[in-house]
VOBA-1610 file (N, C-alpha, C; in pm, whole numbers, padded with zeros to 5 digits, always signed):
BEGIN
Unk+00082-00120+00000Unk+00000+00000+00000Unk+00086+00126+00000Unk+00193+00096+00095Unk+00290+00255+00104Unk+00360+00289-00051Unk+00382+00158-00125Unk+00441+00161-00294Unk+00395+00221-00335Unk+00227+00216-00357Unk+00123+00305-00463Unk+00137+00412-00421Unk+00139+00472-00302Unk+00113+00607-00243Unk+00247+00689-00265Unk+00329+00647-00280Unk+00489+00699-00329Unk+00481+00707-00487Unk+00402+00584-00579Unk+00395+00631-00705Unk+00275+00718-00710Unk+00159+00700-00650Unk+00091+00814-00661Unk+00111+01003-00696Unk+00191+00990-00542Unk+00255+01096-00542Unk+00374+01193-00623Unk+00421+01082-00720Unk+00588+01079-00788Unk+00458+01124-00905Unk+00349+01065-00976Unk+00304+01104-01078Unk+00288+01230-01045Unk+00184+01289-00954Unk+00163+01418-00917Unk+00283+01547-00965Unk+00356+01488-00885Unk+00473+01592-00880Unk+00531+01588-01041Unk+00493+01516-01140Unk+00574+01485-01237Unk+00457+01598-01339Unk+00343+01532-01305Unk+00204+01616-01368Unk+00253+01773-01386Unk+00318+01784-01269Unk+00333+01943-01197Unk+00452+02016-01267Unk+00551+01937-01282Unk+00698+01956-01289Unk+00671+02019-01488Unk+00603+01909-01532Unk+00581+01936-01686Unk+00509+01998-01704Unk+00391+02070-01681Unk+00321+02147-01657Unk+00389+02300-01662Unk+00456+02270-01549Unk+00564+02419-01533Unk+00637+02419-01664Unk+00719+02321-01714Unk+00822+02312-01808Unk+00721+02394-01929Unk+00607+02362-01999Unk+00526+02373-02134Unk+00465+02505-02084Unk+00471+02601-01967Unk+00378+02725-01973Unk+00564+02808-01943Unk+00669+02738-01898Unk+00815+02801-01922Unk+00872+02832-02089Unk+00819+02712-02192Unk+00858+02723-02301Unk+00731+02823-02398Unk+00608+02828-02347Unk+00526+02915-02393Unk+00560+03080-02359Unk+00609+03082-02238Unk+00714+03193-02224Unk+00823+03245-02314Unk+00885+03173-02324Unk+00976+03186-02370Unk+00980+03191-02532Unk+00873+03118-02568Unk+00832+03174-02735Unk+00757+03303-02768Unk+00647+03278-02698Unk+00563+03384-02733Unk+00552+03540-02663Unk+00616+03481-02521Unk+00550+03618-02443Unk+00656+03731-02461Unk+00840+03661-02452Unk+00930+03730-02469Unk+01008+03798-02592Unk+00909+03770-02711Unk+00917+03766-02855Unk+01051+03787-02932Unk+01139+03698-02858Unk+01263+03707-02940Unk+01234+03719-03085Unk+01208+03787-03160Unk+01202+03787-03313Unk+01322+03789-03382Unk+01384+03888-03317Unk+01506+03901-03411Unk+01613+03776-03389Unk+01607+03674-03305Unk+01699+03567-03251Unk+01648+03472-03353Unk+01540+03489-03346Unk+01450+03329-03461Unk+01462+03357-03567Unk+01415+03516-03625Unk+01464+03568-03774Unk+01594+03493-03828Unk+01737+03487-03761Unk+01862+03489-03784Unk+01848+03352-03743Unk+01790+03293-03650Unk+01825+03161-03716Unk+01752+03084-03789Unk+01664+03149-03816Unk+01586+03077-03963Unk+01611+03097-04060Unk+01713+03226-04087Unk+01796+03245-04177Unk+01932+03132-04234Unk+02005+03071-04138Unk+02121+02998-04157Unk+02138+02943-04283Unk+01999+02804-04284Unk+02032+02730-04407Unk+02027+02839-04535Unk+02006+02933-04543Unk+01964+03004-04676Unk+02118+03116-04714Unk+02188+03113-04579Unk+02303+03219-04582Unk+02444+03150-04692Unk+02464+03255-04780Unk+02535+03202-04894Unk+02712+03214-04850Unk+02718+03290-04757Unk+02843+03377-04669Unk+02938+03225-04638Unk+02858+03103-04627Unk+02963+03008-04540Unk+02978+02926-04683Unk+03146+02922-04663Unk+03223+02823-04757Unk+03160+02714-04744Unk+03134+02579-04777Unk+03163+02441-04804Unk+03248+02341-04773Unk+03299+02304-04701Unk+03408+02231-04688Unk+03382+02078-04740Unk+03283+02061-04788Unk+03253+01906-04864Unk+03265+01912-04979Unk+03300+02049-05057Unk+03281+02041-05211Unk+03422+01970-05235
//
């Protein structure tokens, strides 16, 4: 009985833990609007500036 009540509890806290993590990364996309950080790196693959070293 004391097993379940320790996994009980371990889910809880886990419910909680990720919870926090997905309203931290909704932060961090939307609310703090790095634009100009995502602009530039959504830029990379398209930047003609970097040599090749496989040709």
């Amino acid at each position: 009985m004391a097993i379940q009540h320790i996994f009980d509890d371990a889910s809880r806290v886990m419910t909680v833990v990720s919870f926090v993590c997905f309203l931290g990364i909704l932060a961090w996309t939307f609310v703090l609007r790095r634009e100009q950080d995502f602009a530039a790196t959504a830029a990379i693959p398209f930047d003609d500036d970097v040599e090749d070293d496989y040709v």
